[in-house]
C-alpha positions as CSV (number, residue, x, y, z in Angstrom):
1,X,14.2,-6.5,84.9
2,X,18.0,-4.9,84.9
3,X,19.6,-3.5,82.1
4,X,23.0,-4.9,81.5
5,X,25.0,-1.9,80.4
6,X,26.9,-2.5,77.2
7,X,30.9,-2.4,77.4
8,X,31.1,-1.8,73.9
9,X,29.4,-0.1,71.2
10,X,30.2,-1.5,67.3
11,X,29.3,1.2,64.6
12,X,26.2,-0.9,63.6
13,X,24.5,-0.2,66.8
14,X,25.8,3.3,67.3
15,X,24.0,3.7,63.5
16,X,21.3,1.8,64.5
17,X,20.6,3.7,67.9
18,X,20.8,7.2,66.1
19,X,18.1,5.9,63.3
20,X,15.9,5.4,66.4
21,X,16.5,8.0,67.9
22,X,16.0,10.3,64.4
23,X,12.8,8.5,63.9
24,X,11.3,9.2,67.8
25,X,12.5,13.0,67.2
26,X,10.6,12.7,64.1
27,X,7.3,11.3,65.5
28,X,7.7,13.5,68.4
29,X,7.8,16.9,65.9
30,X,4.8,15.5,64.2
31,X,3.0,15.3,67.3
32,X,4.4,18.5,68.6
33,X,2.8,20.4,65.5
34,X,-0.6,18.5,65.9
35,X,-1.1,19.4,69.0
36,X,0.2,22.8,68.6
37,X,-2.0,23.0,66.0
38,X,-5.1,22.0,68.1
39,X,-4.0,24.2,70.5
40,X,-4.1,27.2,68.2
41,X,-7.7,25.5,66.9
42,X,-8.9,25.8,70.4
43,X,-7.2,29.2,71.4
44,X,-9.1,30.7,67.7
45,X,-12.4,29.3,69.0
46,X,-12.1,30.3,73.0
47,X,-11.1,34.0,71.7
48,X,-14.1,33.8,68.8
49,X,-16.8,33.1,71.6
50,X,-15.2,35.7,74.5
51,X,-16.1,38.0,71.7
52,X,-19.3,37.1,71.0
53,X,-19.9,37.3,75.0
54,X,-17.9,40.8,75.0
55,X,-20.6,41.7,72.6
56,X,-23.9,40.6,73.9
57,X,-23.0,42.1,77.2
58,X,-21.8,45.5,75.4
59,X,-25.6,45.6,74.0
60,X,-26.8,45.2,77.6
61,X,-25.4,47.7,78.9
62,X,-26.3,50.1,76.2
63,X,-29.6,48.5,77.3
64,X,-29.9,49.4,80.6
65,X,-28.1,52.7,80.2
66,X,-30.8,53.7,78.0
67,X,-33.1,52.2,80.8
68,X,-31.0,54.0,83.7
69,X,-32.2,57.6,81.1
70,X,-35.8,57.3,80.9
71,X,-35.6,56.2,85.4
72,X,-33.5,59.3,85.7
73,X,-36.1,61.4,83.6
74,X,-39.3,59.6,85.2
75,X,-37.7,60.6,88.4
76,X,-37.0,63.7,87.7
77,X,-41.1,64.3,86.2
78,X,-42.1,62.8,89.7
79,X,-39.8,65.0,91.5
80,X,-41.4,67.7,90.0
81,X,-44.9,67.1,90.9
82,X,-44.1,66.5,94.0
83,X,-42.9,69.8,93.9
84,X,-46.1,71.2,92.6
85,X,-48.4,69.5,94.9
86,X,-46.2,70.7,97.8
87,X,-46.6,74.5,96.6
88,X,-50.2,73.8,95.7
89,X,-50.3,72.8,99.3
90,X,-48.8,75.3,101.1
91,X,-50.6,77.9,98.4
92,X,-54.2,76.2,99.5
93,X,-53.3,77.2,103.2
94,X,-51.6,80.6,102.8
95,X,-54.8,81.6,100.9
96,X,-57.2,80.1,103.9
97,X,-55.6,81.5,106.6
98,X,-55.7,84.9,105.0
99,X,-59.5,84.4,103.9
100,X,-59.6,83.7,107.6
101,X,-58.1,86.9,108.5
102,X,-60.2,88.8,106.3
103,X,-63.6,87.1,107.3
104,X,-62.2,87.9,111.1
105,X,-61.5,91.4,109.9
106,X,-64.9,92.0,108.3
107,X,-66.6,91.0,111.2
108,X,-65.2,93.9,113.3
């Protein structure tokens, strides 16, 4: 459908035009501040949960740095048997080869 474009504009209409257009800013500003207002609402409640996440996975890793202690020290009490059992080892043989040598040396 065309518009017809108006030649003239009387003061009635001009009033009547700026009325309307008052009222749509109006309504628009209302709108505007509801859904800046949800927007906030939602923003609140976003940042309210990422906390609660932050949180939950700040007690986690406390968790498994406390875990990541007792590995490091039950590593560290395996490392040292190890260590033991080695020397125990190589003390086993020292002492039989020179039994060895002493039997060998008894003999003669």
């Amino acid at each position: 459908m065309a518009v017809m474009a108006r030649e003239e504009w009387t003061a009635p209409d001009l009033n009547q035009l700026s009325a309307q257009v008052d009222v749509g800013f109006k309504e628009m500003r209302t709108e505007f501040k509801a859904v800046r207002g949800e927007v906030k609402e939602e923003i609140q409640a976003v940042r309210g949960e990422i906390k609660e996440e932050i949180q939950a996975v700040r007690g986690e890793i406390g968790q498994v740095r406390a875990e990541m202690v007792q590995l490091r020290s039950d590593m560290n009490a395996f490392h040292r048997s190890v260590i033991q059992l080695v020397w125990g080892i190589v003390g086993t043989v020292f002492l039989g080869f020179m039994g060895t040598i002493a039997a060998l040396f008894s003999l003669v």
